[in-house]
C-alpha positions as CSV (number, residue, x, y, z in Angstrom):
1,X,22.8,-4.2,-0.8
2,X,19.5,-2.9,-2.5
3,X,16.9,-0.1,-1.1
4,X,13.3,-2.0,-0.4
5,X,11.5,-0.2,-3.6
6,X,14.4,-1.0,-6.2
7,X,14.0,-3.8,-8.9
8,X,16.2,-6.5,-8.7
9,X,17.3,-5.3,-12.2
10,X,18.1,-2.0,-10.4
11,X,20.3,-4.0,-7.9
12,X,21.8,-5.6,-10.8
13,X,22.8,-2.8,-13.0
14,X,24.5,-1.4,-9.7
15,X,27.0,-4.0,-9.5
16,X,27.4,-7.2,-8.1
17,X,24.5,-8.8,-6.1
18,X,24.7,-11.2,-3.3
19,X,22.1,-14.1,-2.4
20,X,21.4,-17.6,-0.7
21,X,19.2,-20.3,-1.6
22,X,16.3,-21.1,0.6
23,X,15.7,-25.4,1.1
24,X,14.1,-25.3,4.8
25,X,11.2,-23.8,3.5
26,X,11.8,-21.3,6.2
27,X,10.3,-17.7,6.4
28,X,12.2,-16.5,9.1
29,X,15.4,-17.5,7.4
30,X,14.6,-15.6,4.8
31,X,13.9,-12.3,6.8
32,X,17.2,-13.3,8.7
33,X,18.8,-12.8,5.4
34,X,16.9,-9.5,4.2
35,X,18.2,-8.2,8.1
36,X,21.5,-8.4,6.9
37,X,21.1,-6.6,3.9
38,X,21.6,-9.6,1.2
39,X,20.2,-8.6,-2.1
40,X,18.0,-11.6,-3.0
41,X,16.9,-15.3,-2.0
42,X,16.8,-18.5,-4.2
43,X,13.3,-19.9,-3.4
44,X,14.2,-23.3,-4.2
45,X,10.9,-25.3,-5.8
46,X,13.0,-27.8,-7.8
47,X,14.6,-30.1,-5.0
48,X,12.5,-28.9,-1.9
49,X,8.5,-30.6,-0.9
50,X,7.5,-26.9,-2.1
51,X,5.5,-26.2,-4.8
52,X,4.4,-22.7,-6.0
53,X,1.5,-22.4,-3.9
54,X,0.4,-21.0,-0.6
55,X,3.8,-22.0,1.1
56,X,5.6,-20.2,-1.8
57,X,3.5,-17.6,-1.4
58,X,4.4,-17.4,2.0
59,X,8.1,-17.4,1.5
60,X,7.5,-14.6,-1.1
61,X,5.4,-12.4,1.2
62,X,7.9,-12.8,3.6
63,X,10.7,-11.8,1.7
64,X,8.9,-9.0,1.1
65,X,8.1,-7.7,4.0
66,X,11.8,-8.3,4.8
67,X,13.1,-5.9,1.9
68,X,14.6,-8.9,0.0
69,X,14.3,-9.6,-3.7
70,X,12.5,-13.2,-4.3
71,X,14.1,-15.3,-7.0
72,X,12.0,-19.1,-7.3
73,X,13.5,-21.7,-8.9
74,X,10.6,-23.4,-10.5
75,X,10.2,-27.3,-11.2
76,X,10.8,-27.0,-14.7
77,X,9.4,-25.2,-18.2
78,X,6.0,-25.4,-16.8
79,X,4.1,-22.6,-18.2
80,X,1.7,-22.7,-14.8
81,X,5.1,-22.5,-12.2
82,X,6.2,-19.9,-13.8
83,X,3.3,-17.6,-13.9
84,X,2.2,-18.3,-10.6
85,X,5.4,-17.5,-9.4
86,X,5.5,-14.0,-10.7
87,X,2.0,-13.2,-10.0
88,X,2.9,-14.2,-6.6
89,X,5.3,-11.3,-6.4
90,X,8.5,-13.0,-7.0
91,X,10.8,-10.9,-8.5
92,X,11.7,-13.8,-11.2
93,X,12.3,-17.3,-11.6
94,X,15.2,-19.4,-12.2
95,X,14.5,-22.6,-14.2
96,X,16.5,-25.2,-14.5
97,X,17.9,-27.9,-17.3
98,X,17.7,-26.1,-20.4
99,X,19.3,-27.9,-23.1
100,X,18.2,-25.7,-26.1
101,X,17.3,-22.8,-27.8
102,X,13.4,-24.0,-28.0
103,X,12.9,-24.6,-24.1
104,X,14.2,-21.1,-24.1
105,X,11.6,-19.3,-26.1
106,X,8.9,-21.4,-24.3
107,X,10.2,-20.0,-21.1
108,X,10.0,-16.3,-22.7
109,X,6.5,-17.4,-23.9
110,X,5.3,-18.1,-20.4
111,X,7.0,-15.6,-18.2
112,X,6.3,-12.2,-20.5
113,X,3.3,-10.4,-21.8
114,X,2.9,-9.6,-25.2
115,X,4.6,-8.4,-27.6
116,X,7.6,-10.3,-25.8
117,X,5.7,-13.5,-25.1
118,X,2.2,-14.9,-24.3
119,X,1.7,-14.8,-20.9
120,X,-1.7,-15.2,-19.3
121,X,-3.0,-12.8,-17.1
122,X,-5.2,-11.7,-14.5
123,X,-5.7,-8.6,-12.1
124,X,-6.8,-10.0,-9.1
125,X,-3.1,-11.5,-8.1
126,X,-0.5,-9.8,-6.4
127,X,1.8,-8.7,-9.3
128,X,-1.3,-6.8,-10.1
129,X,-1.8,-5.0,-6.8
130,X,-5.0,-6.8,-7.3
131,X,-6.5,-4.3,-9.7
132,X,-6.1,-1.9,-6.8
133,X,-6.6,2.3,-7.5
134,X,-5.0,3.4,-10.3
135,X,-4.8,-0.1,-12.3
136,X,-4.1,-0.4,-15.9
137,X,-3.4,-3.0,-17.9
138,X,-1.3,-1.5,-20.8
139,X,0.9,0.1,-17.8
140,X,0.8,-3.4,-15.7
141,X,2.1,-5.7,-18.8
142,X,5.0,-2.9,-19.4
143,X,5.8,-3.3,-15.9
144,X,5.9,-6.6,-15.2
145,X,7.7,-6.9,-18.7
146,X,10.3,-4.7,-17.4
147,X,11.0,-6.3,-13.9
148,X,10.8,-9.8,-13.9
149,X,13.7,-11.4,-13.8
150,X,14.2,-14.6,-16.0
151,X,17.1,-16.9,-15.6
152,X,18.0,-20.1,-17.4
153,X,20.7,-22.6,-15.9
154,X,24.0,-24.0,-17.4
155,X,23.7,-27.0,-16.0
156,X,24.5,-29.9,-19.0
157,X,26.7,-30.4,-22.1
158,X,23.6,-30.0,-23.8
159,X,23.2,-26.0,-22.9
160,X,26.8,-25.5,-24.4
161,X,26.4,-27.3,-26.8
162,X,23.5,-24.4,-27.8
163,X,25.0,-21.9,-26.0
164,X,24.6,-19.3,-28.8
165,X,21.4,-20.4,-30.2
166,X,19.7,-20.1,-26.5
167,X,21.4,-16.9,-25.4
168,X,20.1,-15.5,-28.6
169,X,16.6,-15.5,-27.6
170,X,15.7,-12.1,-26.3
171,X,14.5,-11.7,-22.7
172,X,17.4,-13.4,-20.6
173,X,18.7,-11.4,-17.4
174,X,21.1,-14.3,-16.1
175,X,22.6,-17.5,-16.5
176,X,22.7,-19.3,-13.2
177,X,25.9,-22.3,-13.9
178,X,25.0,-25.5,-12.2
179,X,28.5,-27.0,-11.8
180,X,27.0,-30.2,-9.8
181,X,24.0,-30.8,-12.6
182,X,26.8,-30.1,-15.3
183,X,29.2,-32.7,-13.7
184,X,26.9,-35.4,-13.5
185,X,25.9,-35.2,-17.5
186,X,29.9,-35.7,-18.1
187,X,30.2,-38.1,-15.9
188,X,32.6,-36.0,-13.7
189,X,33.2,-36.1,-9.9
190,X,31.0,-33.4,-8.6
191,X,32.8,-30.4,-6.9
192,X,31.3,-27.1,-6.1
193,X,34.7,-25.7,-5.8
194,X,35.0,-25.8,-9.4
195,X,38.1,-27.5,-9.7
196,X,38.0,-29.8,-12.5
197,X,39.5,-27.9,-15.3
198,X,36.6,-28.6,-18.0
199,X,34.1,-27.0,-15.5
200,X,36.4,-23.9,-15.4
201,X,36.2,-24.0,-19.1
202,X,32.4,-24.2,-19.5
203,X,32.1,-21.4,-16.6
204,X,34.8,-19.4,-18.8
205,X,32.9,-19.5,-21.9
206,X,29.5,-18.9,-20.4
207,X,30.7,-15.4,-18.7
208,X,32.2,-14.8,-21.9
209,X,29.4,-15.4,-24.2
210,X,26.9,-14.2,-21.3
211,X,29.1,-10.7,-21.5
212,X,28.9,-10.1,-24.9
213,X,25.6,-10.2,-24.9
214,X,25.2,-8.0,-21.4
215,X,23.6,-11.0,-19.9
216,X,25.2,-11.5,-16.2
217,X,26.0,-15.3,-14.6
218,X,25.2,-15.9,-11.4
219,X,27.5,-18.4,-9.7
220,X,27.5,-20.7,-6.5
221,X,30.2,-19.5,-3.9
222,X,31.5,-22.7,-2.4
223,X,33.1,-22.7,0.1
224,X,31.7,-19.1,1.1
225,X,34.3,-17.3,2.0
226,X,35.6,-13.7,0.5
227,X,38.5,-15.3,-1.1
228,X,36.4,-17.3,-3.2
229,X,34.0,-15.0,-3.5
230,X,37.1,-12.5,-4.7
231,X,38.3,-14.7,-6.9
232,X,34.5,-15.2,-9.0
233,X,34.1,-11.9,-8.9
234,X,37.6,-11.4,-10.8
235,X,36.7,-14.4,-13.2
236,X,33.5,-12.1,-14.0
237,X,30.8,-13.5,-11.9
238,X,27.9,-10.9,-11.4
239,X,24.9,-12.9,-9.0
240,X,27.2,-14.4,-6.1
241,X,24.9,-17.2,-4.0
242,X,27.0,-17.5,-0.8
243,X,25.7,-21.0,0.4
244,X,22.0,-21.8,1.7
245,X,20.2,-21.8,4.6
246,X,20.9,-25.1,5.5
247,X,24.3,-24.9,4.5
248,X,25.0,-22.1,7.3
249,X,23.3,-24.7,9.8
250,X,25.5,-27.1,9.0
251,X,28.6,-24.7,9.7
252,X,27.2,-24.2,12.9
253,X,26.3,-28.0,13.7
254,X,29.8,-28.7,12.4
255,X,30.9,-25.8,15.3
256,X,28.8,-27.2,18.2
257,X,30.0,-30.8,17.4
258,X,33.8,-29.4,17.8
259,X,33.0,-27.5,20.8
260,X,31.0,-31.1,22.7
261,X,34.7,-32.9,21.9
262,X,36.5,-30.2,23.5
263,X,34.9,-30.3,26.8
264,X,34.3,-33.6,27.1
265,X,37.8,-34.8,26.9
């Protein structure tokens, strides 16, 4: 659990961090999930109608006023999404199939200021305080250097097959494993319970070479419960996302359905 004026980073170093993704598009699920003291939300921009715009912006406003870190998984290596997403406020973005050490430094390029990267910037946006009292830019590029958040996925053979080329490049917090994206580019049966033994193996090696590099993994909780949740915490998992919005609404469909066959026979 974080205090509202930590960094996400703060909550990280702390120990081990607890969030949900986000597909209704729903701000009041989000501040349901800052009420219970979660430490972040997966703003999800990849597989939802969002876009980073004035819904996102919404969704990031709101978990802020909730006390809840915002991570946004962005459509892709799009210098633009990425940006946008941190000048909204978002406390970092999650980007998904990267296959090599190249996409890598282009994300780095986008999402940090000089000397780190190239990032544009501007100081009328919210990462800014739009140049509000006290603004200054040399102290605004440190900062936003410092707390955003930047997180690749492990979701193809084609990220291990770079594994050490891409976690070389300098400005990685996390690696988010994709075990459903990672399945599907080895032709495997797709299972979030992580099952199949060559998933374990890639999820294995990732903490491992994540570890020694004092990057952490972050790591879908399926189902989630806190023996599972136990046991990816023992295998070394460090960013637990204990199911999505939606997924919690299906639980309870799932209930109500159970509960209509009782009583009616």
């Amino acid at each position: 659990m974080h205090t509202k004026n930590a960094s996400l980073k703060h909550s990280m170093a702390a120990g081990p961090t607890f969030g949900m993704n986000i597909y209704s598009t729903s701000c009041m699920a989000i501040e349901v999930a800052g009420n219970w003291g979660l430490d972040f939300v997966f703003i999800d921009a990849e597989h939802t109608a969002l876009g980073v715009d004035r819904d996102m912006e919404k969704l990031i406003l709101a978990a802020n006023h909730a006390g809840i870190h915002s991570l946004v998984r962005v459509r892709g290596t799009l210098e633009w999404d990425i940006r946008k997403a941190l000048e909204m406020g978002a406390s970092g973005v999650i980007v998904p199939q990267v296959h090599n050490a190249a996409q890598m430094r282009e994300i780095i390029r986008c999402s940090k200021f000089p000397p780190l990267g190239r990032r544009g910037g501007d100081s009328s946006v919210r990462s800014a305080n739009f140049a509000g009292p006290g603004f200054d830019w040399t102290q605004y590029t440190q900062t936003e250097n410092a707390r955003s958040v930047i997180v690749p996925m492990a979701e193809s053979f084609e990220f291990f097959d770079n594994i050490d080329e891409i976690l070389d490049v300098e400005g990685i917090d996390a690696v988010h494993f994709g075990p459903a994206d990672y399945s599907l580019s080895r032709h495997l049966p797709v299972d979030y319970r992580l099952s199949n033994p060559e998933v374990q193996d890639r999820l294995a090696l990732l903490i491992e070479k994540c570890h020694q590099r004092s990057i952490q993994v972050m790591v879908p909780c399926f189902p989630a419960d806190a023996e599972t949740c136990d046991t990816l915490l023992k295998l070394g998992g460090d960013m637990l996302l204990m199911g999505s919005d939606l997924s919690w609404l299906n639980r309870a469909g799932q209930q109500i359905a159970e509960i209509q066959k009782l009583v009616q026979t």
